[in-house]
DODOSE-73587 format. One record per residue: residue in three letters; x, y, z of N, C-alpha, C in turn. Coordinates in steps of 0.001 Angstrom, whole numbers, plus 500000, padded with zeros to 6 digits. Layout:
ALAXYZXYZXYZ;...
***
This chain:
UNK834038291066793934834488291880792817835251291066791782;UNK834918289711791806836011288815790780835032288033790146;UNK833575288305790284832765287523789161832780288432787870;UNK832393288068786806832076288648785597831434289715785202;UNK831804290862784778831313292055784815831508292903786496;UNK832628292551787367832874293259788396834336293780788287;UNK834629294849788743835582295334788705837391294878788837;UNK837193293424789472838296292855789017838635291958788319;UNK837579291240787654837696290370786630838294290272785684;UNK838048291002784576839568291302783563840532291241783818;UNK841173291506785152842479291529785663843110289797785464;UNK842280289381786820842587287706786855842194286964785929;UNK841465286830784860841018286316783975842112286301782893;UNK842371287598782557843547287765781184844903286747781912;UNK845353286959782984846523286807784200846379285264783855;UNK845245284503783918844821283022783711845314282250782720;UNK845264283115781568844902283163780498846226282864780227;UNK847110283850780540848776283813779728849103282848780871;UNK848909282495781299849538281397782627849221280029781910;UNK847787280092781709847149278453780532848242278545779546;UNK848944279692778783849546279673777389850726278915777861;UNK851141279294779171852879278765779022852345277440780065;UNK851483276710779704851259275668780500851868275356782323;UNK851190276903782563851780276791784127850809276829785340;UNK849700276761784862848244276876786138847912275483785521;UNK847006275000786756845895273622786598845163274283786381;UNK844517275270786268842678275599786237842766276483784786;UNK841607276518784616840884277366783232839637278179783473;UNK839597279104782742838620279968782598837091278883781760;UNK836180278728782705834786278244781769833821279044781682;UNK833292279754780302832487280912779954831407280385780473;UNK831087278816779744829427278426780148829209278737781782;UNK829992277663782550829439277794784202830000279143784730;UNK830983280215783833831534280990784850831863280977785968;UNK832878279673785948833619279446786804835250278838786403;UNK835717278457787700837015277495786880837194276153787005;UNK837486275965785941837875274075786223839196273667786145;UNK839289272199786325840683271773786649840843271304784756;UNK842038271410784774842593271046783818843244269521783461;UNK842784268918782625842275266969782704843644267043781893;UNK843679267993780527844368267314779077845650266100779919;UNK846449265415779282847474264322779663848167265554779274;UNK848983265923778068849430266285777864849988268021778570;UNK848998268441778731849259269884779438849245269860780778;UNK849010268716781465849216267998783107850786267433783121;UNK851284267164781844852833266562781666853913268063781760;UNK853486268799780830854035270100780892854061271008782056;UNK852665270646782947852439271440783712853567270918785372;UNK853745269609785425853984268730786195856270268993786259;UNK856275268893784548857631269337784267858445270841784890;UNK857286271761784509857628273565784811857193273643786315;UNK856602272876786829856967272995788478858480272408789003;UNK858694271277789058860151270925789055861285271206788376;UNK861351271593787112862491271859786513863071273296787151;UNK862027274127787593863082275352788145863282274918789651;UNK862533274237790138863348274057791135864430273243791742;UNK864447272854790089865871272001790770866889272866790154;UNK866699274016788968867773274437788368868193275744789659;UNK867451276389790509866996277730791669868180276592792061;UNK868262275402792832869420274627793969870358274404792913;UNK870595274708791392871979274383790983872278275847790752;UNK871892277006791053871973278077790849872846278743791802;UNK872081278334792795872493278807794551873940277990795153;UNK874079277078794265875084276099794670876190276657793863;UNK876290277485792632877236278020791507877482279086792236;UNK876438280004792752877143281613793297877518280756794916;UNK877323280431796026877734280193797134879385279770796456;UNK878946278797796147880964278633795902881871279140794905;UNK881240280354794097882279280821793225882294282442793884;UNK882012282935795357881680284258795720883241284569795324;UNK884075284075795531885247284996795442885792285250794023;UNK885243284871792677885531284886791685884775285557791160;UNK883287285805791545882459286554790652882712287726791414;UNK882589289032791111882249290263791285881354290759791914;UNK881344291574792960880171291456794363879340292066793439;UNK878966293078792622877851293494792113877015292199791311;UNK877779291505790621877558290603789854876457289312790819;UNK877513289236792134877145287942792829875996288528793277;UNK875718289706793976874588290188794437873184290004793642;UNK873618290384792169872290289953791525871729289020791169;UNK872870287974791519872670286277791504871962285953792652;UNK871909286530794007870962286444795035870116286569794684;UNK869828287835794545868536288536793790867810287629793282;UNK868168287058792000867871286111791452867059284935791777;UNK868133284456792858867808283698793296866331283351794275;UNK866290284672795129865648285253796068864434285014795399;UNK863823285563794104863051286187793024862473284478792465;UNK863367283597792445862995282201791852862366281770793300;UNK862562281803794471862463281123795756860787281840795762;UNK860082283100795581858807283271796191857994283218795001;UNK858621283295793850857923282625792583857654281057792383;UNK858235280230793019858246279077793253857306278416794028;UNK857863279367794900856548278730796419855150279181795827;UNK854660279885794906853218280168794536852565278853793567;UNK853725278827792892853795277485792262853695275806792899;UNK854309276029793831854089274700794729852441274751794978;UNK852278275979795898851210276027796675850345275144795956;UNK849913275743794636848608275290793587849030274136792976;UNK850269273195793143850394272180793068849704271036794185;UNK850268271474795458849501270241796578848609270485796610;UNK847921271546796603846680271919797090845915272404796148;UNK845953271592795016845211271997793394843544272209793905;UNK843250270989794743841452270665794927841147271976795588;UNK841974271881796634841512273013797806841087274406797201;UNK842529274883796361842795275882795516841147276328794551;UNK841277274702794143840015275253792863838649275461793744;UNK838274274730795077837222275003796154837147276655796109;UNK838718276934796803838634278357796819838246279664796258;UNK838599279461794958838349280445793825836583280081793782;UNK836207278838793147834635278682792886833829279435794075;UNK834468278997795101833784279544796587833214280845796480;UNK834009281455796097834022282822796331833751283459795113;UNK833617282641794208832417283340792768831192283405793332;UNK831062281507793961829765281474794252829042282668794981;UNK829376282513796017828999283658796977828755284715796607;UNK830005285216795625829389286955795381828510287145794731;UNK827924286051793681826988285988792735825800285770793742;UNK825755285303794476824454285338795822824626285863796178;UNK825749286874797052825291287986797789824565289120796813;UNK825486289212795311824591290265794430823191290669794159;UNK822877288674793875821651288894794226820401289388795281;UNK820732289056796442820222289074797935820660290791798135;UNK821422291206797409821423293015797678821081293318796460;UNK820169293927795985819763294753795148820642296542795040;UNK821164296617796140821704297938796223823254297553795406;UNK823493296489795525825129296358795070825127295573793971;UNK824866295868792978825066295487791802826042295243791265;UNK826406296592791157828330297019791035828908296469792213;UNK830122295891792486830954296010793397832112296831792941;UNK832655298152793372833593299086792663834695299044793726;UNK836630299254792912836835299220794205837495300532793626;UNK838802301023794447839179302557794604839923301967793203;UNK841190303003792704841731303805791655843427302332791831;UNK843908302765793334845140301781794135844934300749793678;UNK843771299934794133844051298163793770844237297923792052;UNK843489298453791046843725297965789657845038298814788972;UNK845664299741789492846685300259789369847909298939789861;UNK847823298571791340848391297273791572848547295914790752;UNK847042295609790248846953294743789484847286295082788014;UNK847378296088787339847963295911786561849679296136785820;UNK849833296877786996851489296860787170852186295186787628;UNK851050294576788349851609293414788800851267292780787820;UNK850461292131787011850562291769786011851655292196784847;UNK851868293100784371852305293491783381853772292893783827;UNK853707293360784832855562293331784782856085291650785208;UNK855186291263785951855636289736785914855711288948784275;UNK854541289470783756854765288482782470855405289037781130;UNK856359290605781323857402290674780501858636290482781290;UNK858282289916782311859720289514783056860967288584782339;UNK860137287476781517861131286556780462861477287274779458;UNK860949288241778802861307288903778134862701290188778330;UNK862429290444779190863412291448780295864799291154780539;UNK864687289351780718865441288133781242866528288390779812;UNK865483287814779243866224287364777855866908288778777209;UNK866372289775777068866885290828776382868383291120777412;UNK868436290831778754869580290795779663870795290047779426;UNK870251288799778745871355287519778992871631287904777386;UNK870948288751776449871815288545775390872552289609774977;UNK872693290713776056873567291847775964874947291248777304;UNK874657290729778331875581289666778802875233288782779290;UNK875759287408778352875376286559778495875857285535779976;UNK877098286205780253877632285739781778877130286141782878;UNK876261287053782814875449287123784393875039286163784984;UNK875531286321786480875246284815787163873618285507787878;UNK872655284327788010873135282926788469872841282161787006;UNK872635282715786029871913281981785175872894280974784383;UNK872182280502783404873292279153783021874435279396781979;UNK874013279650781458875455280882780711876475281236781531;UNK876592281586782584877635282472784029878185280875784493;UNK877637279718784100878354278448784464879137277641783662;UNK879253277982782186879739277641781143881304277970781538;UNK882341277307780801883685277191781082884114278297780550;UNK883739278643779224884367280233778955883706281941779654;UNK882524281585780444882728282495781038883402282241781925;UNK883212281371783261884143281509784339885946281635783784;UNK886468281505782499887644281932782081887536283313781392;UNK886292283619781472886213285486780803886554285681779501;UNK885952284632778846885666284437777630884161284948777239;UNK883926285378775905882810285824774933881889284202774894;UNK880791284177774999879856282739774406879351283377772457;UNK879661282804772168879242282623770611877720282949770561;UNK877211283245769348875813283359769218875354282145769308;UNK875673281476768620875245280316768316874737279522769596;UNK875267279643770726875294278941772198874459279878773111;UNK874740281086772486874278282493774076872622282389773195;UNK872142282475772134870452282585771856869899281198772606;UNK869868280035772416869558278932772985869719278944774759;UNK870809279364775023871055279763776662870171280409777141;UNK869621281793776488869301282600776901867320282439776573;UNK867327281805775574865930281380775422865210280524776481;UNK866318279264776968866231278598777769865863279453779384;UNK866580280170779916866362281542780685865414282088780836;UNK865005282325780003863668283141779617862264282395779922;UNK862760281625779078861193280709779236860612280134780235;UNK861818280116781627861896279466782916860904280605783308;UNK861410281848783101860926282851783949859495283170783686;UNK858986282482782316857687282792781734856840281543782548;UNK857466280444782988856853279444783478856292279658785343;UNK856973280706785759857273280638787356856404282775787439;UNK856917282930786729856443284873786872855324284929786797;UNK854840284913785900853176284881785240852595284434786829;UNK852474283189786966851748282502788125852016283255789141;UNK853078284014789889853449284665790860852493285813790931;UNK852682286562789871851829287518789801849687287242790036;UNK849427286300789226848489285948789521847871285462790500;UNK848925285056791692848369284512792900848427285191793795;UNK849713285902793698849843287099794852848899288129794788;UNK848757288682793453848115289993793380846656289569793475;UNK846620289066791646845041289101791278844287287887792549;UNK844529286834792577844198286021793701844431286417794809;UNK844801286552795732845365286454797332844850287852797423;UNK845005288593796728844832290175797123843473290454796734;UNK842934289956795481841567290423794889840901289688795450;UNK840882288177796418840140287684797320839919288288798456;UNK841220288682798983840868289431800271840147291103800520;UNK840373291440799228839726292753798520838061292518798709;UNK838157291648798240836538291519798125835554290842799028;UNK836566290220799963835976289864801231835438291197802250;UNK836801292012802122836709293085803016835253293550802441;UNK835294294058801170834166294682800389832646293807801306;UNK832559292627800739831171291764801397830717291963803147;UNK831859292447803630831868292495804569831325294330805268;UNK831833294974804175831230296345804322829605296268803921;UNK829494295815803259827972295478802864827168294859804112;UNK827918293448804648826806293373805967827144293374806819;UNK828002294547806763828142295255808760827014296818808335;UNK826492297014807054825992298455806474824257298033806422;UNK824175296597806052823013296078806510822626295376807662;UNK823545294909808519823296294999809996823220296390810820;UNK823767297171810499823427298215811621822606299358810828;UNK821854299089809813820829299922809570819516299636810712;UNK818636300483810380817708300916811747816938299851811335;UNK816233299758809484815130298947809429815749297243810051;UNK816824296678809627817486295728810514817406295548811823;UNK817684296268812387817817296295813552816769295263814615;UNK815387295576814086814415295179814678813929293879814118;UNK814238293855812545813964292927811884814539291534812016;UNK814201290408812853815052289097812986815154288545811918;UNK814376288311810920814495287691809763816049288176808957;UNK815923289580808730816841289911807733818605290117808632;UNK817835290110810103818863289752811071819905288375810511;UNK818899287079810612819374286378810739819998285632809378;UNK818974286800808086819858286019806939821139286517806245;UNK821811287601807402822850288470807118823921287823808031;UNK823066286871809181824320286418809918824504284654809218;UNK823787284503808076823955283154807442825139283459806406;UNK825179284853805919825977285624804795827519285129805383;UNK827551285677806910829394285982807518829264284089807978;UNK828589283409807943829013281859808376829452281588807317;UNK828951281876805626829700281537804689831033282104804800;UNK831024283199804731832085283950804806833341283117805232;UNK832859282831806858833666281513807564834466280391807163;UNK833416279993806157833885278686805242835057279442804362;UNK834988280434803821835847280793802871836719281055803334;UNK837012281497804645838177281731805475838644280886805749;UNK838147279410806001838808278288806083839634277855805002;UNK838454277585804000839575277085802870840732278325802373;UNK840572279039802963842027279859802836842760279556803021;UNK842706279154804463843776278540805401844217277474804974;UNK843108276613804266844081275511804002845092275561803074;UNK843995276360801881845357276538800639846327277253800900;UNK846454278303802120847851279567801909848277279051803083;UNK847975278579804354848371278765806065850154278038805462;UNK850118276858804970851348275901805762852434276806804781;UNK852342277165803315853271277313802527853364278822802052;UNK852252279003801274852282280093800368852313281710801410;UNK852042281485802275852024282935803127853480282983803794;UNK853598281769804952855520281818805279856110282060804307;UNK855938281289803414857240281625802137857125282900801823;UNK856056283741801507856142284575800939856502285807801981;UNK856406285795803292856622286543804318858460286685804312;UNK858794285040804383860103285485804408860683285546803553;UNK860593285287802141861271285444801439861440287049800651;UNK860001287754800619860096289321800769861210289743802061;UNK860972289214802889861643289731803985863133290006803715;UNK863889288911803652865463288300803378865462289734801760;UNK864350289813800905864589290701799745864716291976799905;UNK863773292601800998863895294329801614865452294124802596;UNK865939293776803284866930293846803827867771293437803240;UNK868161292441802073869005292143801226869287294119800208;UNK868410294065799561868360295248798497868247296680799345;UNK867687296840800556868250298170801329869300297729801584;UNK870174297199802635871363297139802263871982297241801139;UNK872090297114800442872879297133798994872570298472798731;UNK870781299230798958871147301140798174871676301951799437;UNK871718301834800372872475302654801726873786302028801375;UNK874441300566801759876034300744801896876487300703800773;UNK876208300325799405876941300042798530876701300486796951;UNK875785301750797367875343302435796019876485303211795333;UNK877759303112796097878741303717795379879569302522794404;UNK879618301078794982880142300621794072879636299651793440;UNK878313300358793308877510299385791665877164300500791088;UNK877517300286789559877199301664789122875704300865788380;UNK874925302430787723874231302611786974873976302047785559;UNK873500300973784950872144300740785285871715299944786054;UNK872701298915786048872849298012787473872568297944789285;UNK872452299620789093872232299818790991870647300206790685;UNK869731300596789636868622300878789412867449299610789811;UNK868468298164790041867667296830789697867229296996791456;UNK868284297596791816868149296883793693866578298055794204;UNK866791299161794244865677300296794618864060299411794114;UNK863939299216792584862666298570791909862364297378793130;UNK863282296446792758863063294953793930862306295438795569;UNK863284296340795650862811296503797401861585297191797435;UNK861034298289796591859917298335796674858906297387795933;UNK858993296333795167857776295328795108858103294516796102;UNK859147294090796991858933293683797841858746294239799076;UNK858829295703799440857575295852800187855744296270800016;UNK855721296193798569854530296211798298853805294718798807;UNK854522293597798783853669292432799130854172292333800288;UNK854401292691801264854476293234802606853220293896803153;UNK853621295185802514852770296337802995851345296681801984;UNK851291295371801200849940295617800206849326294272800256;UNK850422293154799821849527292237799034848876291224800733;UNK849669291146801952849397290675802425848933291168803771;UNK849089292384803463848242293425804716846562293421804388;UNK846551293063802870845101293335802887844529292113803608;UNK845084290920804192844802289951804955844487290794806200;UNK845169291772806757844589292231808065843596292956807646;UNK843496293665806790842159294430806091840644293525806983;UNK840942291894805931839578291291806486839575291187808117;UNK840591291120808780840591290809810288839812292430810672;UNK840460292926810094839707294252811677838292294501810642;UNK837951294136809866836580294726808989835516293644809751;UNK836049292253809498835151291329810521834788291566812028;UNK836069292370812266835873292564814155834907293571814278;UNK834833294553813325833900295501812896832474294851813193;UNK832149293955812112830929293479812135830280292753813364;UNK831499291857813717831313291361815272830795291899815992;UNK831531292933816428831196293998817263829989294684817224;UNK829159294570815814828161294918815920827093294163816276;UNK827178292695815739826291291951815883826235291469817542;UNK827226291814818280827094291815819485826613292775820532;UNK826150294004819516825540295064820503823905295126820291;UNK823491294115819338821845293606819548821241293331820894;UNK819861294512820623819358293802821820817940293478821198;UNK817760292944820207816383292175819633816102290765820317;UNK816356290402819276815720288594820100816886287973820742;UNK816300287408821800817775286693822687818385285797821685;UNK817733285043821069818358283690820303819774284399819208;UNK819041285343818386820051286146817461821241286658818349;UNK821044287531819712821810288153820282822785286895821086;UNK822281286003821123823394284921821415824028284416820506;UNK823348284551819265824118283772817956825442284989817815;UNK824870286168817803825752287392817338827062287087818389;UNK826872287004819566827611286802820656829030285628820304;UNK828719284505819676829442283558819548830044283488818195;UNK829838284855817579830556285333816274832273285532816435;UNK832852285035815881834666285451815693834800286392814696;UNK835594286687814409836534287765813515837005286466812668;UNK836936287062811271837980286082810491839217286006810416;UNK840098285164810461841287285270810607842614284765809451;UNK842722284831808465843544284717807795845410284010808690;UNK845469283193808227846261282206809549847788281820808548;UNK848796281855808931850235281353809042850958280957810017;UNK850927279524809862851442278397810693850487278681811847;UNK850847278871813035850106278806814308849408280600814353;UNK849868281456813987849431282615814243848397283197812704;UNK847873284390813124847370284984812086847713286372811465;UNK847025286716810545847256288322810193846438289136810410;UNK847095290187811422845988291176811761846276292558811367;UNK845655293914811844846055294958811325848000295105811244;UNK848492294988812126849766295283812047851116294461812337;UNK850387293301811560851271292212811246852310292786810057;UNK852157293458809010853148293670808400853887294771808330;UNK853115295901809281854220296870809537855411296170810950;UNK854995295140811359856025294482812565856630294015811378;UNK856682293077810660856965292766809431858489293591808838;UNK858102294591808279858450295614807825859531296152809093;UNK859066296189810469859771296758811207861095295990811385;UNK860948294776811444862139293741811776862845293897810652;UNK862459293525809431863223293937808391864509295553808439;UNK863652296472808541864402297630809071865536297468810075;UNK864920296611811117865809296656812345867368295878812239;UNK866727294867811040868013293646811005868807294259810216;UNK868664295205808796869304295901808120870083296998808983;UNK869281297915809760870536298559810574871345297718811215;UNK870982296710811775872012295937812471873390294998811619;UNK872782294764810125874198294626809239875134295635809083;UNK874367297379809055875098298217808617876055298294809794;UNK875547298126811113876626298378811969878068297336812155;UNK877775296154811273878797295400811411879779295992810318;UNK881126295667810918882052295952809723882937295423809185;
***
């Protein structure tokens, strides 16, 4: 559903697009091959090379300003400097990811054009790939709101310009509770902003439109030939048997290079760092919604639910492909046509979408989700 003229294309494509503007992706949109390529220019490889490191070294001078000024800043205040912080830490790691693993990355995406553009062909029934009403509702809330996020930023820091963690909240006249001048707070706050345009954009695009619209559409390919394996005319047929079980070996491959690009970084990080964000921000609307007021206590409720949306959405649809493959498995193992196929079917796996040593299956992220819950009651009980 992510080639051209399928139902999620516009999404990741535009998402690409403003990511190329603030020089923060390696790859590009190419109309001729309809596909993506790596990005050569010197110059936009210099920029691109800069906006990966510069926030992460400013995220460790950030974290280093609120840890040792907690008793001076204001717990509502310091809290949203976590936040903050929290918010730079899984925006970051999306950013790394497609840094080490630029080749792998660009394998990945082409991979899986390729394919759908051959499976389209090889089904005449699926022309369209359509998906429900939920996923482009997702994608475009996730889009939208990541890339007016600098904007959001900035309109924040210039109504106060001392909110920590940002760089303004480190200046000598705020920590003395002093006013910053215009002249100093527009440049501060531009500076702010533009970080967030360099690191948001990409977040959104990898989590949602990527990671999610890949695994979206795996599941999808996969409804298609578990629907043409266990039809009747199939059944008997070895040929169309066996060129449906050549379909899920690709499949295979694409599950690999998954693994390579998301297993070591981009999935842990993003597991725990949602994690540490739902138990950070429920805590804060159960114990302490009385003393942050309004509009300020409105920030914590928003956070905890996008971070259990990539919990309970962006990376559940990883178990999606696990039990849809076991599906198909399961079928191709209840053949009783030709021995050769029924042994091939036999030595079929489930795909597995993998972090560090383990994988994601159906109810990896409601355990997920559950621990989160569990560790939050267990702060509330401390006192």
């Amino acid at each position: 559903m992510l080639t051209k003229g399928q139902d999620f294309f516009p999404y990741w494509t535009i998402q690409l697009k403003i990511c190329n503007f603030f020089c923060a992706f390696p790859y590009k949109w190419d109309e001729s091959s309809e596909k993506v390529k790596l990005i050569k220019n010197k110059l936009y490889r210099l920029i691109y090379t800069v906006t990966i490191f510069l926030p992460l070294i400013y995220m460790v001078v950030m974290g280093i300003f609120v840890t040792t000024n907690l008793r001076r800043i204001p717990i509502s205040k310091s809290l949203k400097g976590f936040v903050g912080i929290l918010c730079y830490g899984i925006s970051s790691t999306t950013r790394v990811t497609f840094w080490i693993w630029e080749l792998e990355g660009l394998k990945l995406i082409n991979g899986i054009l390729t394919f759908e553009k051959n499976l389209i062909k090889g089904h005449s029934n699926y022309t369209n790939l359509t998906s429900g009403l939920f996923p482009k509702i997702v994608f475009f809330v996730g889009n939208a709101s990541t890339t007016m996020f600098g904007t959001l930023i900035f309109g924040l820091l210039v109504i106060d310009p001392c909110t920590p963690p940002y760089f303004g909240s480190m200046m000598a006249k705020c920590r003395n509770g002093e006013q910053i001048n215009w002249v100093t707070q527009l440049p501060i706050s531009t500076f702010d902003a533009w970080i967030w345009n360099w690191i948001a954009p990409v977040c959104g695009l990898t989590l949602g439109d990527l990671f999610l619209g890949i695994c979206l559409s795996v599941q999808k390919y996969l409804d298609i030939l578990s629907t043409t394996m266990s039809s009747k005319f199939n059944h008997f047929n070895g040929s169309n048997q066996h060129r449906t079980l050549n379909w899920y070996r690709q499949l295979q491959l694409i599950e690999t290079q998954m693994n390579v690009t998301f297993r070591a970084l981009f999935i842990p990080g993003g597991f725990t760092t949602a994690s540490v964000i739902v138990i950070f921000s429920l805590y804060v609307c159960i114990k302490m919604h009385s003393a942050i007021r309004m509009p300020g206590f409105a920030f914590y409720p928003t956070l905890l639910i996008d971070a259990m949306l990539v919990i309970g959405v962006d990376f559940a649809s990883a178990g999606g492909v696990y039990s849809k493959s076991k599906r198909f498995v399961t079928i191709c193992r209840k053949w009783n046509s030709r021995k050769a196929l029924r042994l091939e079917g036999k030595s079929l796996q489930p795909l597995k979408i993998r972090f560090g040593m383990n994988f994601i299956d159906e109810l990896t992220s409601l355990t997920i989700l559950d621990f989160c819950l569990s560790q939050t009651v267990s702060l509330l009980l401390i006192r």
